[in-house]
C-alpha positions as CSV (number, residue, x, y, z in Angstrom):
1,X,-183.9,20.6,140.9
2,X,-181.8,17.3,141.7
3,X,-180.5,16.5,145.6
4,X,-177.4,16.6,143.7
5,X,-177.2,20.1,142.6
6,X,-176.8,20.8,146.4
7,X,-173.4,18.6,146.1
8,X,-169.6,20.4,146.8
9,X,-166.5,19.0,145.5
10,X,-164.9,16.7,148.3
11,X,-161.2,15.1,148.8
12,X,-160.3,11.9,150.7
13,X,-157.4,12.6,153.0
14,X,-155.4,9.2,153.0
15,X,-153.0,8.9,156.2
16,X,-149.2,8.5,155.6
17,X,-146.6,8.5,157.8
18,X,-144.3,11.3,156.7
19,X,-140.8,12.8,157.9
20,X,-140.9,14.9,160.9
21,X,-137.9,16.7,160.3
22,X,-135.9,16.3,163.5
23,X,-135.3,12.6,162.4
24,X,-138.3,11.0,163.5
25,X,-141.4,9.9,161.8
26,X,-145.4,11.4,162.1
27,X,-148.6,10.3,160.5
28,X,-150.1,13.0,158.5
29,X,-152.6,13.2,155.7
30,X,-152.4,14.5,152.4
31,X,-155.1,14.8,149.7
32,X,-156.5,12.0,147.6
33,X,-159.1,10.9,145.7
34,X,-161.6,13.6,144.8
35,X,-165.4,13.0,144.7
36,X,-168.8,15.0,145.4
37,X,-171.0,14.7,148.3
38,X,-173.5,17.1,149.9
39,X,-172.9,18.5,153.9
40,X,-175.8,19.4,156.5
41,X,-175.5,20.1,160.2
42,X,-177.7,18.9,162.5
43,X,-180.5,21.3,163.7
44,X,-182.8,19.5,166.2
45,X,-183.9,20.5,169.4
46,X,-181.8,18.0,171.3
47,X,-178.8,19.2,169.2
48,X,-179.2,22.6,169.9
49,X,-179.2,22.0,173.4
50,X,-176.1,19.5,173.2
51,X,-174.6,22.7,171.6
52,X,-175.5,25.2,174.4
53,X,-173.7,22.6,176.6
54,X,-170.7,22.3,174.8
55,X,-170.3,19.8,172.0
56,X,-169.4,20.6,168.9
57,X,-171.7,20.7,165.3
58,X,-172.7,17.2,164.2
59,X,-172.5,17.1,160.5
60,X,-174.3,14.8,158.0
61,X,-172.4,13.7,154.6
62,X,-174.9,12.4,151.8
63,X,-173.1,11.1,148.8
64,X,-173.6,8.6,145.9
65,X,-173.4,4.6,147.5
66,X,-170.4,4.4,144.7
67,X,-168.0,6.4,147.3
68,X,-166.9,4.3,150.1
69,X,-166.2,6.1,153.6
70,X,-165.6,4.5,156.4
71,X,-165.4,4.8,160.3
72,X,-162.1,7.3,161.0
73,X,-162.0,8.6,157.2
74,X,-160.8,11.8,157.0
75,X,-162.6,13.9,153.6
76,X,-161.9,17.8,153.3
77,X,-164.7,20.4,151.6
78,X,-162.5,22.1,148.7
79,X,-164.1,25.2,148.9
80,X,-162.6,26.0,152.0
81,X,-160.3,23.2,153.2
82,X,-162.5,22.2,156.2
83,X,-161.7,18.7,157.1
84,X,-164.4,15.9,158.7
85,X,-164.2,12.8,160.5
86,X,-166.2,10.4,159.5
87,X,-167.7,8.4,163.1
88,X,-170.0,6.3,161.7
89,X,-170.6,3.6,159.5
90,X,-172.0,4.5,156.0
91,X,-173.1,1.0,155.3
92,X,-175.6,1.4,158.2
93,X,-177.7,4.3,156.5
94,X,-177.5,3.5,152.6
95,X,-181.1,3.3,150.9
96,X,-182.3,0.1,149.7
97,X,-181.4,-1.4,146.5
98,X,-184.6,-0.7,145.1
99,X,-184.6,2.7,145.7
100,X,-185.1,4.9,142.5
101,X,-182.6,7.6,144.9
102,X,-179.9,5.3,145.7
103,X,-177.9,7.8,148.7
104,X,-175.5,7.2,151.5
């Protein structure tokens, strides 16, 4: 069994500014570029207690180094339209070159 049997089918969401209907303008999103990545929430000790005290899940996306997310990307889960911001830099935490696993 690979890492990437564990994957779900993701979707970019690219922001546009769109029509706001009462004459003005808004930035919303709308789906993009589809690709597959695997989700995980955080479960340490430190995080459960940051939970009990309020903040909300921290989530880690692992996907192939060929998909390029960014800080402030937006990517939905398809299976059930769940959207996450990205808030960190994918660069930062991409194995080596070298690697026979090559992950972001």
């Amino acid at each position: 069994m690979a890492l990437k049997d564990f994957f779900v089918d993701m979707q970019f969401m690219d922001k546009r500014t769109v029509e706001d209907g009462y004459g003005g303008v808004t930035d919303g999103f709308i789906p993009g570029a589809k690709f597959r990545a695997g989700i995980t929430t955080k479960q340490s000790t430190e995080a459960q207690i940051a939970y009990q005290q309020g903040l909300k899940t921290i989530y880690t996306i692992v996907f192939e180094p060929n998909v390029q997310l960014h800080f402030g990307d937006r990517v939905k889960r398809i299976s059930d339209g769940r959207v996450f911001r990205v808030t960190s830099n994918a660069q930062d935490m991409t194995t080596p070159a070298r690697a026979n696993l090559r992950m972001s």
